[in-house]
C-alpha positions in Angstrom: 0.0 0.0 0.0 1.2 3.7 -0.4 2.0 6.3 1.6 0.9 9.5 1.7 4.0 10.7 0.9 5.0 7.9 -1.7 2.1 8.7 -3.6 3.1 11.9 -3.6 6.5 11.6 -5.1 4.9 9.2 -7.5 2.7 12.1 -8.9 5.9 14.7 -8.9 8.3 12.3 -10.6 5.3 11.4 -13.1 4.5 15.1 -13.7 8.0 16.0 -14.2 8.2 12.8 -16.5 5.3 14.3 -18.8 7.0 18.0 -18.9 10.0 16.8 -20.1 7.9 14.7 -23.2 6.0 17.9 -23.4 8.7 19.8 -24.0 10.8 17.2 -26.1 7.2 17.5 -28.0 7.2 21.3 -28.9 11.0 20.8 -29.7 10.2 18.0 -32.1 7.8 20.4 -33.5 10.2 23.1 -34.5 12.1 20.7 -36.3 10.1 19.8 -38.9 9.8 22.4 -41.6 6.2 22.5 -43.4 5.6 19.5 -43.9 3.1 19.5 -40.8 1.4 22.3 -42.3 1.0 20.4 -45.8 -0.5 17.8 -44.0 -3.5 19.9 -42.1 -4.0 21.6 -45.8 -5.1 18.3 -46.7 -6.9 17.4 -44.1 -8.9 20.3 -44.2 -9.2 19.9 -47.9 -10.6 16.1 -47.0 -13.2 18.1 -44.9 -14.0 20.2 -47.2 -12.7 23.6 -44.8 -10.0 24.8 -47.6 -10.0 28.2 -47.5 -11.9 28.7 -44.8 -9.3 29.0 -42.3 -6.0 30.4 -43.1 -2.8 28.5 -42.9 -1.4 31.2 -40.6 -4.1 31.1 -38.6 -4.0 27.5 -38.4 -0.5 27.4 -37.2 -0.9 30.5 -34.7 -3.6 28.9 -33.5 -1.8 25.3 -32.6 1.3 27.4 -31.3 -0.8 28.3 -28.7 -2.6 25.8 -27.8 0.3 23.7 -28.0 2.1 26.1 -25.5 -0.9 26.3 -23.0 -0.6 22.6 -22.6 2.6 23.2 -21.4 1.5 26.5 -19.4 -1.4 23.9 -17.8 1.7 21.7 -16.9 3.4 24.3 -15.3 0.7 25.3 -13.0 0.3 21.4 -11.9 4.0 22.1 -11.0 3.5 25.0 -9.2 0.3 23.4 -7.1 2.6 20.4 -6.3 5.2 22.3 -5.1 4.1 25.6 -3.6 2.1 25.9 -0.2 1.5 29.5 -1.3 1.4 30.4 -4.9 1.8 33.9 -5.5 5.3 34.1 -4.1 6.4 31.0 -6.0 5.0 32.0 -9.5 7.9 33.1 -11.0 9.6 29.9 -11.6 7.0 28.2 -13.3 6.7 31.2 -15.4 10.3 31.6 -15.7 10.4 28.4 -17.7 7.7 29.4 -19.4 9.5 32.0 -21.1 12.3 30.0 -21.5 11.1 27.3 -23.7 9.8 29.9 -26.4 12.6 31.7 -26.5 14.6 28.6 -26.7 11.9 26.9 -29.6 12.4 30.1 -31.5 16.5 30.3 -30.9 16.2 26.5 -32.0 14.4 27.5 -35.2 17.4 29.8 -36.5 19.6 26.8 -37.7 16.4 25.1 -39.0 16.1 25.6 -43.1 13.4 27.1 -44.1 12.4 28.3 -40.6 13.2 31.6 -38.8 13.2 32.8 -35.4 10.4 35.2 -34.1 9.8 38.0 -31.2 6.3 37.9 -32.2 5.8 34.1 -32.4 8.0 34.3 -28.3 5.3 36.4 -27.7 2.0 34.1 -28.6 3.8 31.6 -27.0 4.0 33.1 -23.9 0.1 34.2 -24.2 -0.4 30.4 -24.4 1.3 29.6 -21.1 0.0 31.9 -19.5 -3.6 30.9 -20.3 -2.8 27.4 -19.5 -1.6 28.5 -16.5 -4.1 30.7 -15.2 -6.8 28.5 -15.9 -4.9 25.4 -14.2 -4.6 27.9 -11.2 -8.3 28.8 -11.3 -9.9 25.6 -12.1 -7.5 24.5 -8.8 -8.5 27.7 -6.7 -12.1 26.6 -7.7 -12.0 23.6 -6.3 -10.0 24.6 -3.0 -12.9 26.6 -2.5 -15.4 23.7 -3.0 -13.6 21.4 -1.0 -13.8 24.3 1.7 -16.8 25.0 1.4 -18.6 21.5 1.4 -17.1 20.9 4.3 -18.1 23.6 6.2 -21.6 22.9 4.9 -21.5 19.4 6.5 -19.7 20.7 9.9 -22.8 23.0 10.1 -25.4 20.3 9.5 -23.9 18.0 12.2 -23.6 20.7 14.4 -26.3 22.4 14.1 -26.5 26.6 14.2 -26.5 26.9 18.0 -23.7 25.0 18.5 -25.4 21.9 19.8 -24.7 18.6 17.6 -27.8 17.1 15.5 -28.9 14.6 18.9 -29.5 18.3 20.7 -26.2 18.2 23.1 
């Protein structure tokens, strides 16, 4: 049987496991030159959505959904890790930046691919939506967990202070 606290590092080695795939991932990504983006023409195509979305917008679009993945990773970090969030935010966002500006640096010596601020930028906006709403949807339920329980203290207890059996 496990521990409380081997179950723990079970989740934190696991969730550090998928965060390096993750990132490995988006690396793999900016390998590959367009023939990714060939592939979604024709899949579109098979759909029959050609023209309908733009190829840019297609690939912005992924970009950042691709990075708020990571961002939602990041924020399961940080509520692993961090008693209190706010003063340990920077580190999760830290290496938020970091992997776009290292994606993009990657992309220089990549033919037929070039480096952008602006594409640093979206990729940032990704993580931090990701992160946000992993950090909300946790706060959320913090505060559900708080709150059904105080609901079912005051039940058993009763408003006076007397327990449901009148004592």
């Amino acid at each position: 049987m496990l521990t409380r606290s081997r179950a723990a590092q079970l989740r934190r080695g696991l969730l550090w496991v998928l965060l390096a795939v993750y990132v490995g991932f988006i690396y793999s990504n900016s390998l590959r030159s367009g023939h990714a983006a060939e592939l979604v023409q024709q899949l579109l195509s098979a759909f029959g959505w050609h023209g309908m979305v733009s190829e840019h917008f297609l690939r912005k679009s992924a970009h950042f959904a691709e990075y708020a993945g990571l961002g939602v990773l990041l924020g399961l970090v940080l509520r692993l890790y961090a008693a209190k969030w706010f003063p340990a935010l920077f580190v999760p966002l830290f290496a938020g930046l970091l992997v776009p500006v290292s994606d993009e640096f990657l992309q220089l010596f990549i033919p037929g691919r070039a480096g952008m601020v602006q594409d640093v930028v979206l990729d940032f906006a990704g993580v931090l939506a990701g992160f946000g709403v992993t950090l909300l949807l946790a706060w959320g339920i913090r505060r559900l967990r708080r709150t059904g329980s105080m609901h079912g203290q005051a039940e058993e207890s009763g408003t006076d202070g007397t327990d449901s059996a009148g004592r």
